[in-house]
C-alpha positions, 0 to 999 in steps of 0.5 A: 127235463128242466133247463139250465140257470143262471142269476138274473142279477149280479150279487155284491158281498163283503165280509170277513172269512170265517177262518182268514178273517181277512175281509173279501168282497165277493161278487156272484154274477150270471154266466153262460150255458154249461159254464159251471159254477166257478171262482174267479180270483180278482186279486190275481192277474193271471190264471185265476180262474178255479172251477167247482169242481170235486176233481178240484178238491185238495184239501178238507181241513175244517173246511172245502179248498178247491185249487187250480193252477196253484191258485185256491179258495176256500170254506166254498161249502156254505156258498155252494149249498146256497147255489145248489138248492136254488137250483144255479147251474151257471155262476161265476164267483168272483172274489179278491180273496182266498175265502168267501164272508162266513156272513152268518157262519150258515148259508141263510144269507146266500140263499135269501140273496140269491133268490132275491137277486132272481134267476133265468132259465137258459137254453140248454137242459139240465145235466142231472146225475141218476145214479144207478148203484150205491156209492160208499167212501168209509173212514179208515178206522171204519166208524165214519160213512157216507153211502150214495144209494139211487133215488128219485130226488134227493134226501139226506139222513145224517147221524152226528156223533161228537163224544162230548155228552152235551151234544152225543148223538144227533140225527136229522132226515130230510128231503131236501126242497127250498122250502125245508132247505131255508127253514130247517137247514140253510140257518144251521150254523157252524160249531166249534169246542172252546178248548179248540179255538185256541189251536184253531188259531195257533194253525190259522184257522177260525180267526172269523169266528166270533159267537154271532156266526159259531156256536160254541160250547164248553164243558158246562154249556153252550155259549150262546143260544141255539137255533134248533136242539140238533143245529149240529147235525143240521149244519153237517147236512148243510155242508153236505149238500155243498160238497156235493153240489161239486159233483153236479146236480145228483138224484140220491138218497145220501145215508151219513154217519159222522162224515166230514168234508174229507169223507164227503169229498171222496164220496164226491170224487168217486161219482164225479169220476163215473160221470164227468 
């Protein structure tokens, strides 16, 4: 069984918040055996503290909130699928804001800091969830899933379905290692439609966004040069693992077909729920 770990090295971070767009300056630091990843909000005297939990999920708009308390931070998915594949059970994530810096609008910037910062391995095992039975969570229209199936590792196949014809149907499968996590996965970036920027806005979402750390697309193109044909569906995949990363360290075979983060965190809740 491996061992537990945390960083070796304090991270230092600042950067505007992809849908805030306020500027927050984060620090990621090493904490105790069965600490958990949590945030730590350092503009709040009191009470600030929110752990990763899913039972902490309280809202999936656009993005992963978790609350405790009454206090909340939010968009935690890119940073939590950085810390789950470089394998960090112990975080603390301390923040001055809401909303961690959308850096590049993908994970690659965490994931590149946190293994230069290092890691130590810790004196307790691992807690490592096998699942045993298939786990499900359908959108009430019926046309949108996520199924948790047993495996010995972890795997993602995800079908992306966007109605706009020049994007369609998207599918990627991958094992998800380190490896083909930074190569393939962690440079994805987040995507917005032209004609919803302006909603976006309008409801305080997005104001980070620009077209360094979003692909966008209208009705006759994209507005800036991709990174892979499927960079959509790579970045669903993305968000994936650091929904699940709220649930803990899982063994599964994850089968999706145009989940978001709502249907992500109620597959989420419903494991973590059995094994927490």
């Amino acid at each position: 069984m491996p061992k537990q770990q945390t960083l070796k090295n304090s991270i230092e971070i600042t950067g505007k918040g992809l849908h805030s767009g306020v500027e927050v300056q984060m620090t990621l630091k090493p904490a105790e055996i069965d600490s958990g990843i949590f945030f730590v909000r350092t503009d709040l005297p009191t009470k600030n503290k929110i752990c990763a939990t899913a039972s902490n999920v309280t809202s999936t708009m656009r993005a992963t909130t978790l609350e405790e308390n009454g206090v909340k931070v939010f968009t935690v998915e890119h940073l939590m699928s950085a810390l789950s594949v470089c394998g960090i059970d112990n975080c603390a994530v301390e923040m001055n804001g809401e909303e961690p810096p959308v850096l590049e609008g993908n994970s690659i910037g965490f994931f590149e800091m946190i293994k230069s910062a290092g890691t130590i391995e810790q004196a307790a095992e691992r807690k490592i969830i096998q699942l045993e039975k298939v786990y499900r969570a359908d959108s009430d229209d019926g046309k949108k899933f996520i199924i948790a199936l047993p495996c010995d590792g972890f795997r993602i196949s995800f079908t992306s379905i966007n109605p706009h014809p020049l994007i369609g149907i998207q599918y990627a499968d991958f094992e998800i290692t380190e490896e083909i996590y930074k190569t393939e996965i962690a440079p994805a970036r987040t995507i917005a439609y032209e004609k919803e920027v302006e909603a976006l806005h309008a409801m305080g979402l997005g104001r980070g966004g620009n077209l360094d750390n979003v692909i966008v697309y209208n009705d006759n193109g994209w507005l800036n040069k991709l990174k892979y044909p499927n960079e959509l569906v790579r970045h669903k995949i993305l968000d994936v693992i650091g929904d699940l990363r709220l649930v803990g360290f899982l063994k599964c075979h994850i089968i999706a077909a145009a989940s978001g983060h709502a249907l992500n965190s109620k597959l989420a809740k419903k494991i973590y729920q059995d094994f927490s």
